[in-house]
C-alpha positions in Angstrom: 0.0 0.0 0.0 1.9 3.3 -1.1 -0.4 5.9 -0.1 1.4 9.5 0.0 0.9 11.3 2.8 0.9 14.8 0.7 -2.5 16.5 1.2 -4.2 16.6 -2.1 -4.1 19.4 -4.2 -7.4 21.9 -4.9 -7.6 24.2 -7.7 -8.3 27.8 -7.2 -12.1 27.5 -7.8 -13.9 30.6 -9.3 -14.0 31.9 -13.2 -10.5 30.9 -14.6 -8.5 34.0 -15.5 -8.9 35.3 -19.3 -5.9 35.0 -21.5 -6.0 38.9 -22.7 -8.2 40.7 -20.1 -9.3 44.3 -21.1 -8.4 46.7 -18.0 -7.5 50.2 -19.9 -10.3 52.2 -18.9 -11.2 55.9 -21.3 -13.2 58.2 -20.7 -15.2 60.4 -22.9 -17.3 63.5 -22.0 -20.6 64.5 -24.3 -22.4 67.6 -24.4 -26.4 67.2 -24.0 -27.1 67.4 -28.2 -24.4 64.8 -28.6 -25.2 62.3 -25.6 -28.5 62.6 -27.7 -27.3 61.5 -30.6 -25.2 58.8 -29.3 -28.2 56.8 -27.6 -30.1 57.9 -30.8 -27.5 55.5 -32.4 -27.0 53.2 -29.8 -30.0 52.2 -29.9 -30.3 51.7 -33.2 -27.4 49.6 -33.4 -29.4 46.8 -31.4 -25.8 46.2 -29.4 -26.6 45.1 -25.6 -23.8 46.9 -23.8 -22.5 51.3 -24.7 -19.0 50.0 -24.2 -19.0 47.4 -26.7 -21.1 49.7 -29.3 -18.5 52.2 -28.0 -15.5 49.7 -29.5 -17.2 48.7 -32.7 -17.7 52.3 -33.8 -14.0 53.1 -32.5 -12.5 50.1 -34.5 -14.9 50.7 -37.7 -17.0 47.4 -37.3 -20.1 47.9 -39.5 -23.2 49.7 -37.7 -26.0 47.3 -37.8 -29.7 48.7 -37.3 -32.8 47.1 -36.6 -36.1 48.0 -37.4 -39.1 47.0 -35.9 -42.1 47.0 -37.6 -45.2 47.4 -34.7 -47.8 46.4 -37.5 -45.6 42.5 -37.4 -45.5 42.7 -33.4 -49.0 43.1 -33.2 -49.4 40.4 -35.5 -47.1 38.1 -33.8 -48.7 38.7 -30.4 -52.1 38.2 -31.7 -51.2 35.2 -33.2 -49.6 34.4 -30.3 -52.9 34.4 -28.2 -54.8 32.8 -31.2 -52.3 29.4 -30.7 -52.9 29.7 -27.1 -56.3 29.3 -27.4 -56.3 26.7 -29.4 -53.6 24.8 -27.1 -56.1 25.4 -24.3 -58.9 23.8 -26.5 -56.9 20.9 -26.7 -56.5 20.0 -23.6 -59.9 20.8 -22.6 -60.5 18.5 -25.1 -58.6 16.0 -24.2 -59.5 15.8 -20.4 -63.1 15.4 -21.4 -62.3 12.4 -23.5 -59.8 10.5 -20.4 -63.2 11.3 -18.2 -65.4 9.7 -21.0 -63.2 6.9 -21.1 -63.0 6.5 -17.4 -66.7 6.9 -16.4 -68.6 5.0 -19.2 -66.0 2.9 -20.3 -64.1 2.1 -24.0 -67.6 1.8 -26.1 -69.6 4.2 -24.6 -66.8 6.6 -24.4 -66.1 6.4 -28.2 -69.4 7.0 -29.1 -69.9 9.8 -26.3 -66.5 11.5 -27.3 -67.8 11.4 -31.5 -71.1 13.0 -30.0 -68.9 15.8 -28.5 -66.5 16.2 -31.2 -69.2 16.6 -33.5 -71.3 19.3 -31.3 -67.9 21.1 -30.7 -67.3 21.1 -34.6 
């Protein structure tokens, strides 16, 4: 039995350490018209974070804008609710039939579930 007596070893724990790690700091100074027009653009550039927006513009990365048309949103939330519905139908639907089946059994339950299909219909 050659068991070492050195205490094992534990690793650090926590994020490992990035290989190029940004830590020059700038700072920049806007008047009120330009702070304007900044968020007018930073917003428009769909970018999550002013720093990184901030970089792309410095280093000449292409300015990406997104447009959202409210006419498709309402669309898409109306559409939305419309599947919803019909989910819910479904499993109303569904329950209906397992109670069928479970109360009056597999023949009377087909039968009872066509008569309610066809009423719901």
């Amino acid at each position: 039995m050659n068991e070492s007596k050195e205490p094992r070893k534990r690793g650090k724990g926590g994020r490992p350490p990035k290989s190029d790690p940004a830590e020059n700091c700038l700072m920049v100074r806007f008047s009120d018209a330009e702070y304007a027009g900044f968020l007018t653009m930073y917003e428009q550039s769909g970018i999550r974070s002013k720093a990184r927006f901030i970089l792309a513009r410095i280093f000449g990365e292409a300015l990406r804008v997104i447009k959202t048309d409210s006419s498709a949103v309402d669309f898409v939330m109306k559409l939305s609710a419309l599947y919803g519905q019909i989910r819910s139908v479904g499993v109303n639907y569904n329950q209906v039939v397992k109670q069928l089946h479970t109360t009056f059994g597999e023949k009377k339950g087909k039968r009872l579930r066509d008569d309610v299909l066809i009423r719901f219909l």
